[in-house]
C-alpha positions as CSV (number, residue, x, y, z in Angstrom):
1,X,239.0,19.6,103.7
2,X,236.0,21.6,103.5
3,X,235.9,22.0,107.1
4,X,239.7,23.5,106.7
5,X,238.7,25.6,104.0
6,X,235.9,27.2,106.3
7,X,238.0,28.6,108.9
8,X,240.7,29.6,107.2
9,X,238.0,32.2,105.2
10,X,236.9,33.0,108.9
11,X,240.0,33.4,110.1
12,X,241.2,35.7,106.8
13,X,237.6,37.9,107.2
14,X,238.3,38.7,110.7
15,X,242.1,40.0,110.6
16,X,241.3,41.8,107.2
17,X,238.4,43.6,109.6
18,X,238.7,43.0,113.0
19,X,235.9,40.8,113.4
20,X,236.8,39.1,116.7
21,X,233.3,38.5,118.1
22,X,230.7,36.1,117.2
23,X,227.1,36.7,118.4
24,X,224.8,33.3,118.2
25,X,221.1,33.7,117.7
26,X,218.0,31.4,119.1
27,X,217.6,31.1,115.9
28,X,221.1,28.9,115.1
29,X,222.2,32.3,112.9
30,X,225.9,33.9,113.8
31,X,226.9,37.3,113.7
32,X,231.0,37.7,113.1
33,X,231.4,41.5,114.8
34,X,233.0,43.5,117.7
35,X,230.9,43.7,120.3
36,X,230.7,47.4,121.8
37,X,228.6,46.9,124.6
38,X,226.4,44.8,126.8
39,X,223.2,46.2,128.2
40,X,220.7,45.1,129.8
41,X,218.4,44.8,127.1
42,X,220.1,44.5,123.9
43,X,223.7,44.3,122.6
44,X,225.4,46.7,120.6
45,X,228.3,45.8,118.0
46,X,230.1,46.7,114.9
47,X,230.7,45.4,111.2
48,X,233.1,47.3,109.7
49,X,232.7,45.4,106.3
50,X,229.6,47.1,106.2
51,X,230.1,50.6,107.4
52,X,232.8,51.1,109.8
53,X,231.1,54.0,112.3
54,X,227.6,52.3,112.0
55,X,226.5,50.4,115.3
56,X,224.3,48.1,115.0
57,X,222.0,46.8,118.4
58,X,220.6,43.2,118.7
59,X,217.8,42.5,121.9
60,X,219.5,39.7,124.4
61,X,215.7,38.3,123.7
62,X,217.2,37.2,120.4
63,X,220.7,35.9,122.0
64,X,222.0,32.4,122.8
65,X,225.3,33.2,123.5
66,X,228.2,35.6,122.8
67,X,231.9,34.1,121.9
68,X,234.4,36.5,122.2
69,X,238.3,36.7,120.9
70,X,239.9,35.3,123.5
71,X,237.8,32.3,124.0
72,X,235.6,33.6,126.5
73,X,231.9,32.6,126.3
74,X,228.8,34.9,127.5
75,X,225.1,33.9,127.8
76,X,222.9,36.4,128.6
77,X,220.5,36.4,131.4
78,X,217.0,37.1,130.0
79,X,214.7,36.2,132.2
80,X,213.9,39.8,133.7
81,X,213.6,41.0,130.6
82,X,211.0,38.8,129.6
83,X,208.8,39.2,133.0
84,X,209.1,43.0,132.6
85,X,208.2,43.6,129.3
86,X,205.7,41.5,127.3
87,X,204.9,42.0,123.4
88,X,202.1,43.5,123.0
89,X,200.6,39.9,121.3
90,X,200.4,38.2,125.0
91,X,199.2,41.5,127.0
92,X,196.0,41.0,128.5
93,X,193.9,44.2,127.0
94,X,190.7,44.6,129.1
95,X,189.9,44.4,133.2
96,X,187.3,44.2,135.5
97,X,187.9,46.9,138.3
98,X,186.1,46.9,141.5
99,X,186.1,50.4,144.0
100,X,188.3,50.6,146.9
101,X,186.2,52.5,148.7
102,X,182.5,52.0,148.1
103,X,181.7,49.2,150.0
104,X,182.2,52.0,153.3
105,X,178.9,53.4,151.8
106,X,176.9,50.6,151.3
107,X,177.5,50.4,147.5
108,X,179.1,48.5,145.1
109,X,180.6,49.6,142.2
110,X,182.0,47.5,139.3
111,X,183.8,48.7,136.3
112,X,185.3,47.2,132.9
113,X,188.3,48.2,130.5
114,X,188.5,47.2,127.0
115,X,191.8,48.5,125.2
116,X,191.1,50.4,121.3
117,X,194.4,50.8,120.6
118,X,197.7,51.9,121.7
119,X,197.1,54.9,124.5
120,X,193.2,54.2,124.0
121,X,190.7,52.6,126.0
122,X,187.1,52.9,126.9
123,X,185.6,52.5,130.3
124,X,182.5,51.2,131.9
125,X,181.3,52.0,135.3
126,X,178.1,50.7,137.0
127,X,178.0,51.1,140.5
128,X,174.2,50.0,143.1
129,X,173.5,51.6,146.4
130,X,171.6,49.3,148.9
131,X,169.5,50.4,151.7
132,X,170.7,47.5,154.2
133,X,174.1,48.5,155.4
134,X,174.9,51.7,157.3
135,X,171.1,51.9,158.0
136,X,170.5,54.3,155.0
137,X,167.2,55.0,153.9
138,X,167.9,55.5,149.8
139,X,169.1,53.9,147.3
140,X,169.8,54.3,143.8
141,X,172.5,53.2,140.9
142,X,174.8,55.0,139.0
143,X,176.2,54.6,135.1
144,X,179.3,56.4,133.8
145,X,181.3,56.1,130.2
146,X,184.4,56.8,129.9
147,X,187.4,57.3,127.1
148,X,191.1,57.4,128.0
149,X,193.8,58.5,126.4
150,X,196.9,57.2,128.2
151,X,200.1,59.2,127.9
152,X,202.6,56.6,125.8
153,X,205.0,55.0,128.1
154,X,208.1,54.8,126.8
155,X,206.3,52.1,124.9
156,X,208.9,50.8,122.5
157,X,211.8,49.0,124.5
158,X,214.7,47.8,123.3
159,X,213.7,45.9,119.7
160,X,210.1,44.4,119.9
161,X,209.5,45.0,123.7
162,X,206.6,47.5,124.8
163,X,205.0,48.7,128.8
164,X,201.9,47.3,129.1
165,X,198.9,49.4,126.8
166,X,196.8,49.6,130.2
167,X,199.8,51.5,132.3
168,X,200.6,55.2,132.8
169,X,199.2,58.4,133.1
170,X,195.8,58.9,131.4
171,X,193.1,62.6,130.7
172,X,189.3,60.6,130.8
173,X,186.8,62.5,129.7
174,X,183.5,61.1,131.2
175,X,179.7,61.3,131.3
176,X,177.8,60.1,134.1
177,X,174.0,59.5,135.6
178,X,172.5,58.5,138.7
179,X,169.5,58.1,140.3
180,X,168.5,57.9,143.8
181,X,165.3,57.3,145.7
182,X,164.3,57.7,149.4
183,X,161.5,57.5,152.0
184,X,160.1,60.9,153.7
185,X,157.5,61.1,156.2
186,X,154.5,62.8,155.0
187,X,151.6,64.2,157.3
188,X,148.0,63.8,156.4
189,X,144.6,62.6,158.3
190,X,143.5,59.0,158.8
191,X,140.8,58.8,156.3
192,X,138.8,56.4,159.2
193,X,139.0,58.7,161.9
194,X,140.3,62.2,160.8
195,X,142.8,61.9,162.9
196,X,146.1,63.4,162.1
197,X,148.6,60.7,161.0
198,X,151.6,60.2,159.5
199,X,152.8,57.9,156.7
200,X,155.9,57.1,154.2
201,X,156.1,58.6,151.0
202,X,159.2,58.1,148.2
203,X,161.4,60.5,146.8
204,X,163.8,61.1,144.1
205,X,166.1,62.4,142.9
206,X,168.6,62.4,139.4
207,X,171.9,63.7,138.5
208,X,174.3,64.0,136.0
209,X,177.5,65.4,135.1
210,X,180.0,65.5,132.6
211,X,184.2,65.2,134.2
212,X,187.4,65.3,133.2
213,X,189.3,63.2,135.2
214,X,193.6,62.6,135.9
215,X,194.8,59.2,136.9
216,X,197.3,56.6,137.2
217,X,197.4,53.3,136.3
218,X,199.7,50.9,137.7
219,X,199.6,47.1,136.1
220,X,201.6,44.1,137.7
221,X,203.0,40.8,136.0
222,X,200.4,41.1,133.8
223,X,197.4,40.0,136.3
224,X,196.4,42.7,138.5
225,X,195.7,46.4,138.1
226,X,195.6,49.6,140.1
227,X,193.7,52.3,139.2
228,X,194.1,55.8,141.2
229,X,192.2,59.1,139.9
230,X,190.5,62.0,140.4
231,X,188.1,64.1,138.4
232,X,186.8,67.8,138.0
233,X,183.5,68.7,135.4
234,X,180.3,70.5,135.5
235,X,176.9,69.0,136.8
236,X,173.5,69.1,136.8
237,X,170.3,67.9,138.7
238,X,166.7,67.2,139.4
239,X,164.3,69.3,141.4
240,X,165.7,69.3,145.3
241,X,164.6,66.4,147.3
242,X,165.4,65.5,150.9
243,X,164.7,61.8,152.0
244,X,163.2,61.2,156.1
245,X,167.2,61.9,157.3
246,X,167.6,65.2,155.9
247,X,169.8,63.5,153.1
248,X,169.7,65.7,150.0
249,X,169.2,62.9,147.2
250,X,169.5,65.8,144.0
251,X,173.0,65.2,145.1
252,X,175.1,62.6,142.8
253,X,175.6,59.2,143.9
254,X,177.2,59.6,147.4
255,X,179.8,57.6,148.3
256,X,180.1,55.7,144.8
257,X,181.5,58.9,143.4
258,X,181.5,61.7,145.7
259,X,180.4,64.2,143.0
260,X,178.6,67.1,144.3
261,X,176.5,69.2,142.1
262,X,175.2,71.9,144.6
263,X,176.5,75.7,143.6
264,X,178.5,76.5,141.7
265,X,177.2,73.3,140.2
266,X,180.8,71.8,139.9
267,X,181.4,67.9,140.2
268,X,184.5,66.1,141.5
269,X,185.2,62.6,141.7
270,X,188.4,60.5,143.4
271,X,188.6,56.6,144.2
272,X,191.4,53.9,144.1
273,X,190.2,50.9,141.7
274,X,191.8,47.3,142.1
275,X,191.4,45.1,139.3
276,X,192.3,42.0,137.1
277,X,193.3,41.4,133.8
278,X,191.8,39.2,131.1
């Protein structure tokens, strides 16, 4: 009897409204509307007992299923939904990035992410130069520090869904320092036999700058990053110094960074970074 008494109340509600649709929840709740419209993230629907040109949306996150008047019965496909857009609670909000590049010129350069906050980060960039491969004849390391500001990427989708906090356009402003050291041939005498001779001395050489750089960073399923950029800023060096090959080491680090700081003492930088998330 009460059973009875239940759907004939239902059955009243929706010809006094219109109410045709119901709209089940994950979590066992019901929703007695008219559905509008089904997107591809969310559904959108009316109550007309509430207010009668007021829509209302619901994310298909949130949906089991979707009854309609005649009978019909809908239940929405979720899954890309879910892959593409994670809440912000299970993102992964740092990286370790290594240089495309670098290892061409004998260096290797390492780099770590660590997310503030929403369209915030802060960078760390160490990168080595060895003397073994490409025969080089200096060597040297590099620091940098970094600060992004990503542009906000269309960060709130649907009800609760966001882009990842470590994708999109970013400005990072940046300070950086290297060092490098080399071997030059120096002439003296032979304190034995006076004798003209000729013997290896070291070099070096520091630099610094401070960039602005423009970049773009691409992150996939959550696991791997891409990081493509390029800089402009004013540096500054040490005293000229020129290692046995002619190499001028009071430029930057070469290769790890490609920052030149000759006249008009301007800097640029550019690399591709492939990373992972953690």
């Amino acid at each position: 009897m009460k059973l009875i008494s239940t759907l004939f109340c239902l059955t009243l509600s929706a010809l006094a409204f219109g109410q045709k649709d119901t709209i089940f929840t994950v979590s066992s709740e019901s929703i007695i509307c008219s559905v509008k419209h089904i997107g591809d993230k969310s559904i959108q629907y009316q109550r007309p007992e509430i207010r009668e040109d007021l829509d209302f949306k619901i994310s298909l996150n949130k949906v089991s299923k979707v009854v309609f008047e005649n009978g019909k019965v809908l239940i929405p496909n979720r899954g890309n939904a879910k892959n593409k857009n994670l809440s912000l609670e299970r993102q992964k909000g740092s990286a370790i990035k290594l240089n495309f590049a670098t290892p061409v010129f004998a260096t290797l350069e390492v780099s770590y992410e660590k997310n503030l906050d929403l369209g915030k980060s802060i960078e760390f960039v160490f990168a080595y130069k060895g003397t073994n491969m490409l025969e080089e004849v200096y060597s040297g390391y590099n620091f940098r520090l970094g600060y992004k500001f990503l542009k906000d990427p269309h960060t709130y989708i649907g009800e609760d869904k966001y882009a990842h906090i470590l994708k999109g356009t970013y400005i990072k402003p940046e300070i950086s320092y290297s060092y490098l050291s080399g071997m030059v041939d120096m002439e003296g005498k032979d304190r034995m036999s006076d004798t003209p001779s000729v013997r290896d001395d070291e070099v070096s050489s520091s630099a610094g700058a401070i960039m602005i750089n423009f970049g773009n960073q691409f992150v996939y399923s959550n696991s791997l990053l891409v990081d493509v950029y390029m800089g402009i800023g004013y540096g500054f060096t040490s005293d000229k110094a020129y290692d046995k090959r002619g190499n001028d080491l009071s430029y930057s680090f070469r290769g790890g960074y490609g920052m030149f700081v000759d006249f008009p003492h301007l800097a640029f930088s550019a690399g591709i970074r492939i990373g992972i998330l953690l």
